[in-house]
C-alpha positions as CSV (number, residue, x, y, z in Angstrom):
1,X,34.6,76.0,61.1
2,X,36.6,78.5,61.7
3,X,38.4,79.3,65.1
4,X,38.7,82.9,65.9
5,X,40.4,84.2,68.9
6,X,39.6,87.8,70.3
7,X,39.8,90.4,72.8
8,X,36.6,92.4,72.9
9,X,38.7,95.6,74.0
10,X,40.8,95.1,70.6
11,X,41.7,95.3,66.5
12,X,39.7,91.5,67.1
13,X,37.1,93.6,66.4
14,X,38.0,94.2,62.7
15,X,37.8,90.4,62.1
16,X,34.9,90.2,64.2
17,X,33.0,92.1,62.1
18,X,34.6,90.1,58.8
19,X,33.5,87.3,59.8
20,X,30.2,88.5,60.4
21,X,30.3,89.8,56.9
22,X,31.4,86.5,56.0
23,X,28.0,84.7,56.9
24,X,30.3,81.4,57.8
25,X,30.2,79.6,61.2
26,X,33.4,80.4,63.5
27,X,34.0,79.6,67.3
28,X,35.0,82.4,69.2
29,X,37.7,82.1,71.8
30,X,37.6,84.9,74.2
31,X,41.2,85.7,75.7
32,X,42.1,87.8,78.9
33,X,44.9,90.3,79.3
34,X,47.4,88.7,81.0
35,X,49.2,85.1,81.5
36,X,46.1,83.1,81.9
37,X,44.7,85.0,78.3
38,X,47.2,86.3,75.5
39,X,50.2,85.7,76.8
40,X,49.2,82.2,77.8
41,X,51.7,78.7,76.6
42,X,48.4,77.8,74.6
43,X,47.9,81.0,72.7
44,X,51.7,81.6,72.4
45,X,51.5,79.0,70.4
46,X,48.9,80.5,68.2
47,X,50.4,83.6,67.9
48,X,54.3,84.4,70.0
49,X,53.3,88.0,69.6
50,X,50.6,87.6,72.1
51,X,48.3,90.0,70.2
52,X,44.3,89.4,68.5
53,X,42.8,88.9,66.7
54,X,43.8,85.2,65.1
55,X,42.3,82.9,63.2
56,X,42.8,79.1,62.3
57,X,41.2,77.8,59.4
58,X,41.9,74.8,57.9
59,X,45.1,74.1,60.2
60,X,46.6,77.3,58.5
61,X,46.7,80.4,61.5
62,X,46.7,83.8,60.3
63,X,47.5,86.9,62.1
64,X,47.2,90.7,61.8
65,X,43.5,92.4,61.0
66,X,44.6,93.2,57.6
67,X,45.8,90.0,56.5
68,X,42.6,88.1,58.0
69,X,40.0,90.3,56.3
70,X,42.1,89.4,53.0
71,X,42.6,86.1,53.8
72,X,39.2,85.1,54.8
73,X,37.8,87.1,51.3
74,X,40.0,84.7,49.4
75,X,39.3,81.9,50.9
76,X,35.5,82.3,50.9
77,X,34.9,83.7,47.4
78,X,30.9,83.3,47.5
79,X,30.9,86.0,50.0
80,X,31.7,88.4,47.3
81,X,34.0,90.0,49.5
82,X,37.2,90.2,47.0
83,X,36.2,92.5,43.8
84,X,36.5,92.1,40.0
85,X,40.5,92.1,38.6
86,X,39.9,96.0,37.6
87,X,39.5,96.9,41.3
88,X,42.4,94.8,42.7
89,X,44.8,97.6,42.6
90,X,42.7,100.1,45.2
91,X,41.8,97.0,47.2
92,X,45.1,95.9,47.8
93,X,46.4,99.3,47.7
94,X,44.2,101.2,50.7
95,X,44.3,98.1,52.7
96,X,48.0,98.2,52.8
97,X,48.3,101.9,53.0
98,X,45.7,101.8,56.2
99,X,47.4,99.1,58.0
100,X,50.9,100.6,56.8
101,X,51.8,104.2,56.6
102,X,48.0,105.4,58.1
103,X,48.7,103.3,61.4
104,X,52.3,104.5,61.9
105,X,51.2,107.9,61.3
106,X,48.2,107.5,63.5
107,X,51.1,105.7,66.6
108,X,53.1,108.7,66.0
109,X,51.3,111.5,66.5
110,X,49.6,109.7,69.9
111,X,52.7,109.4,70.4
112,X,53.7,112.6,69.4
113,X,56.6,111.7,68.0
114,X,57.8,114.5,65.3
115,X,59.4,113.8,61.9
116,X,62.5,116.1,62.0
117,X,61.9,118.6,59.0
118,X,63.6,117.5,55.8
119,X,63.2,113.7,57.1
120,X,59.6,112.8,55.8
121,X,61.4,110.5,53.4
122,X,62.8,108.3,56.0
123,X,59.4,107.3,57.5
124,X,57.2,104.6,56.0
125,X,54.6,107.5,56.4
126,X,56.0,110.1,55.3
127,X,53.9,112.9,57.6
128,X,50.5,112.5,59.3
129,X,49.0,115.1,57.4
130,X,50.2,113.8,54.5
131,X,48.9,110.6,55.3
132,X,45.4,111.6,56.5
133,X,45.3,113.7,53.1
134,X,45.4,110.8,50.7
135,X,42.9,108.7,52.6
136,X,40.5,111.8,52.3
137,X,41.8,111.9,48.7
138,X,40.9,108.1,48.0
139,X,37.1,108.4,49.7
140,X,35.7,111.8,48.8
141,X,34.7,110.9,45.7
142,X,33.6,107.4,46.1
143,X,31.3,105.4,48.3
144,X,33.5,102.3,49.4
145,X,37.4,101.7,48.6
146,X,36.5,99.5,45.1
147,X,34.0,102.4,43.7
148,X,30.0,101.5,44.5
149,X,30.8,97.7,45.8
150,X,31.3,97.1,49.4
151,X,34.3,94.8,49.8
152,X,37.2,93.2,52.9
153,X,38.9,96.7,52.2
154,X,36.2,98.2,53.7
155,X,36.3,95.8,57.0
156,X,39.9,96.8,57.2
157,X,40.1,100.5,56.0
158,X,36.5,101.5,57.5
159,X,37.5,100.3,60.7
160,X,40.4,102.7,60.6
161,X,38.0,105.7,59.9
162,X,35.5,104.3,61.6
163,X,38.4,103.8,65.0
164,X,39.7,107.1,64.2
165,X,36.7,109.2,64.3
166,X,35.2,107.2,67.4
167,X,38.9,108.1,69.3
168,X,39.6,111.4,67.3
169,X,42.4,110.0,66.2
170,X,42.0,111.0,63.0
171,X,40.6,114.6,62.1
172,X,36.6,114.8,61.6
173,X,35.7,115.3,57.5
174,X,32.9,115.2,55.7
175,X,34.8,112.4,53.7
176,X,35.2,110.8,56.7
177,X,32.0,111.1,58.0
178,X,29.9,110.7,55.2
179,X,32.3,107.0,54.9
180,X,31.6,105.8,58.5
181,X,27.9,106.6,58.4
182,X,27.5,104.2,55.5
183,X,29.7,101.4,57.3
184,X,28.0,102.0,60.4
185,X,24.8,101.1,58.4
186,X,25.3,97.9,57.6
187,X,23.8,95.1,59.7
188,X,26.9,93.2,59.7
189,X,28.7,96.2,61.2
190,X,25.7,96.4,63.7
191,X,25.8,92.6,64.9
192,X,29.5,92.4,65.4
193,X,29.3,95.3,67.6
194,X,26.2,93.8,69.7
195,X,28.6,91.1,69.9
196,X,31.6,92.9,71.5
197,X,29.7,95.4,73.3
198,X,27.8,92.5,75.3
199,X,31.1,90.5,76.0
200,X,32.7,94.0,77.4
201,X,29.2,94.6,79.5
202,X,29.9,91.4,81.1
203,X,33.8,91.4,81.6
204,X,32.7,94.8,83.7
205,X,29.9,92.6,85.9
206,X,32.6,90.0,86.4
């Protein structure tokens, strides 16, 4: 079993819908914001940053979206979720770059925070243009982040389209669009977000 803990108002939803992907059975802990939720002794514990989504598996605990859709890939194998040796390099790549230099980019232009000119070097993203450019780049030409096969990259780096669209944090492309509508498709996609939207639904009532 796998514990899961999650904020339906959150990046938990990125390994909500991995696990759904997953097709394993996990327990769901459902955290407030606040002393009695994520900042609580008990999930201090799990995690001292106080952020979702976490997992436990095993007794190990692993943090950070990214790292959980990886994790959970490798450790379940017969979800064919991790791809072939030739396709390692894009998969770890675009998750890295997504949860890297894309989300910095994305935090500093909410934020808008401007890269003095001449200083692009110094940032881990360089510029957001720059790095909305090469995730366009990386999906025009191809259906998920390993080529024709649907793998945890795509839990990770769709959500980030998928997020960025939704928000408009990210610019509206055909690339973009054409990415999200085929993530959007997927049933997995579909129940985690039943999931979520249900839990929100009732959080209002209460």
């Amino acid at each position: 079993m796998i514990e899961f803990w999650t904020n339906p108002m959150s990046r938990g939803q990125i390994a909500h819908w991995m696990l759904e992907e997953l097709g394993q059975p996990y327990q769901t802990n459902w955290l407030d914001w606040g002393p009695t939720g994520n900042k609580s002794a008990a999930y201090l514990a799990v995690n001292p940053m106080g952020k979702v989504p976490a997992i436990r598996h095993n007794g190990v605990v692993v943090t950070e979206a990214a790292a959980i859709c990886l994790y959970l890939a490798e450790a379940f194998p017969q979800a064919g979720l991790k791809p072939a040796t030739d396709k390692l390099g894009d998969y770890y790549r675009y998750v890295l770059f997504a949860a890297g230099p894309m989300e910095q980019a994305v935090t500093a232009n909410a934020m808008k925070w401007d890269v003095p000119e001449g200083r692009d070097m110094m940032t881990g993203f360089g510029t957001f243009d720059a790095s909305v450019n090469t995730l366009e780049q990386m999906l025009k030409d191809r259906d998920f982040v390993c080529g024709k096969t649907f793998t945890a990259a795509d839990v990770y780096v769709g959500s980030t389209v998928d997020w960025g669209l939704m928000f408009g944090s990210i610019p509206t492309r055909p690339a973009f669009e054409a990415y999200a509508a085929r993530l959007r498709d997927r049933k997995q996609y579909q129940a985690a977000k039943a999931i979520n939207n249900a839990r929100m639904a009732e959080t209002q009532k209460a």
